[in-house]
Steps between C-alpha positions, in 0.01 A plus 500: 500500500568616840675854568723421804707783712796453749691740741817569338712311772306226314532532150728208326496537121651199295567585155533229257796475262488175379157309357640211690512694839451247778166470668452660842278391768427629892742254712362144668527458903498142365800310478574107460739415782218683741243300367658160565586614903318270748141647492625776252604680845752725295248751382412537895828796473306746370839726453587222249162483309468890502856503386450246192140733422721850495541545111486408185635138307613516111434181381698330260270436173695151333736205714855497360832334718796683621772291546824648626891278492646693738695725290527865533439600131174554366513201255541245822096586506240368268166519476223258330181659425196244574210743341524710213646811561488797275828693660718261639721774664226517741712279689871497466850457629620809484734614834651137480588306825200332516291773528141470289371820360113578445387803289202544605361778237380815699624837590370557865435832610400591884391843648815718649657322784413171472700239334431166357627205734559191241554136681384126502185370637546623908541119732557274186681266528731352122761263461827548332425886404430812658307871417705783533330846576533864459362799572397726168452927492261414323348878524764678271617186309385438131673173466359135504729252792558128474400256778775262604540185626837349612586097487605416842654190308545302157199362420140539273235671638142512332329772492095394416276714302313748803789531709567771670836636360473809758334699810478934505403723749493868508690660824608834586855616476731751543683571815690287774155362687461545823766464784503126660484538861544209769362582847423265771117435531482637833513828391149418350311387804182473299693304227642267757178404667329402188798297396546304806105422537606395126745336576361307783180419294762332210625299789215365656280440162840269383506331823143408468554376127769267613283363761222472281253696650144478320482872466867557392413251264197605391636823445751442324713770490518864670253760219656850704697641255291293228185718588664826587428475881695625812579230772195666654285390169439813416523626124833664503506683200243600190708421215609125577522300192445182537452403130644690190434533157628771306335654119492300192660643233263700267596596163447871358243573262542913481623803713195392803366161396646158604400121484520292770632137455476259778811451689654739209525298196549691184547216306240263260651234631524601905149647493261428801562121567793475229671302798321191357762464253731357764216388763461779712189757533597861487253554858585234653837576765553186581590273233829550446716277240868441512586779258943473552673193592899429505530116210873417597830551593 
C-alpha cells in the first residue's frame, strides 16, 4: 500500500458503475504506421510522440464486429461478439447512422475548472471508421458519457480484444481563450533572428542530405527542437519534455491508502503483463498489434 497525494489541479477520480468497467491504462507514444516508416523516422516529431503519450487509453476487454449497411436506423448496425461478454450493451448501436456506441462504465469526476477531453488515439490512422470527440464538465457532472465512433462507410470493422476504444485528457475550461493575434515577425527582432539562422540552418542541412554529405548523413536528421536547444545550442528552457508518461491508474483501498497497478490495470486479467493474452508486454512501448482494422465494403 502506498498513500499517494496530488495538487488539486491534478486530481481525476473515476468511479466505477459497472463491474465490467473498461480497463484504463497511461497512453502509448507507440503507434504501428510510425513503426513501419523508413528507419522508424516518424517518432523523430517529438510533437507527435508527446502528443500520442498525453493521456489515458480505455481498452476494450473482448473482440466483437461492427458492421454497418449504410442505413440510417439503428438496426442497419450489428454487432458480433468474438469473446464472452457479460453486458453486451457495452457496445451498441444506439444514435443510428452508423454511429458505434461504447459505455465505458465510469463516472469521471475532475477538480473545478477542468473538464474531461474524450477522443481516439491522437495520429492514428483507421480505415473505413472514424472517433468522434467531446469535451466533458466533468467537474459538476454526475453522469457516465458514451464514446463514439462513426462508419465513414458500409463495411465490418473488428475490433480485437486490447484495443483501445478511446483517449482522455484533462484541460482547463471556461472562458473564450486568449485573443489570436497575427503580427509580422519584424516586430520581434529577437524572434526574427533566431528564425532566419533557423531557417537558414533547415536549408543548408537539406541541401547537404541531398548531396549526400557524410556528416548530413551521418547525422541524420536536425536533434534542435528534439533536445530542447536554441539555434545557439543552448538549453532553452527547464521543462522540455522530450518523453512522456503519465500515472497508472491505482485503485482505492480507504479515505488515504491506494494500490498502484502498473500501467493502471485494475483488472485479474490486465494485471502487470496481462498484455500476454494478445502478445504484447504491458512495459514494453513498442510492440504494438493491429488492434482495429476496416474487413470490407
Amino acid at each position: 500500500m502506498e498513500a499517494l497525494t496530488s495538487t488539486p489541479e491534478q486530481t481525476l477520480t473515476l468511479y466505477r458503475v459497472s463491474e465490467d468497467a473498461f480497463p484504463i491504462q497511461p497512453a502509448s507514444p507507440a503507434r504501428e504506421w510510425m513503426d513501419s516508416t523508413p528507419g522508424r523516422f516518424a517518432y523523430r516529431c517529438l510533437p507527435m510522440t508527446i502528443a500520442n503519450s498525453s493521456g489515458w487509453e480505455i481498452i476494450c476487454p473482448f473482440a466483437f464486429e461492427a458492421t454497418w449497411d449504410g442505413g440510417a436506423g439503428k438496426e442497419s448496425l450489428t454487432i458480433r461478439f468474438l469473446d464472452e461478454v457479460a453486458d453486451t450493451e457495452q457496445v451498441s448501436s444506439h444514435f443510428g447512422s452508423g454511429v458505434l456506441t461504447f459505455r465505458i462504465g465510469y463516472v469521471f469526476k475532475t477538480a473545478s475548472g477542468w473538464a474531461t477531453w474524450v477522443k481516439g488515439l491522437p495520429n492514428e490512422v483507421i480505415d473505413g471508421i472514424q472517433p468522434l470527440e467531446g469535451l466533458i464538465e466533468t467537474d459538476w457532472l454526475p453522469f457516465t458519457f458514451t464514446m463514439n465512433w462513426k462508419f465513414t462507410r458500409p463495411g465490418t470493422i473488428r475490433f480485437e480484444r486490447g484495443a483501445a476504444v478511446a483517449f482522455f485528457m484533462i484541460v482547463p475550461y471556461g472562458g473564450d481563450g486568449p485573443r489570436p493575434v497575427i503580427r509580422e515577425i519584424s516586430e520581434n527582432p529577437e524572434w526574427e533572428s533566431s528564425f532566419r539562422q533557423w531557417a537558414e540552418q533547415r536549408r543548408d542541412f537539406n541541401a547537404a542530405l541531398a548531396e549526400s554529405d557524410p556528416a548530413a548523413l551521418k547525422k541524420g536528421w536536425q536533434k534542435t527542437y528534439f533536445h530542447g536547444q536554441t539555434i545557439e545550442g543552448e538549453k532553452a528552457i527547464d521543462h522540455h519534455v522530450s518523453r512522456r508518461r503519465l500515472q497508472g491508474v491505482v485503485r482505492s483501498c480507504g479515505s488515504d491508502a491506494f494500490e498502484q497497478t502498473e500501467r493502471g490495470s485494475i483488472y485479474p486479467h490486465w494485471a502487470p503483463g496481462g498484455y500476454s493474452e494478445v502478445g504484447m508486454r504491458s512495459s514494453d512501448y513498442k510492440i504494438r498489434l493491429r488492434k482495429v482494422r476496416f474487413e470490407g465494403g
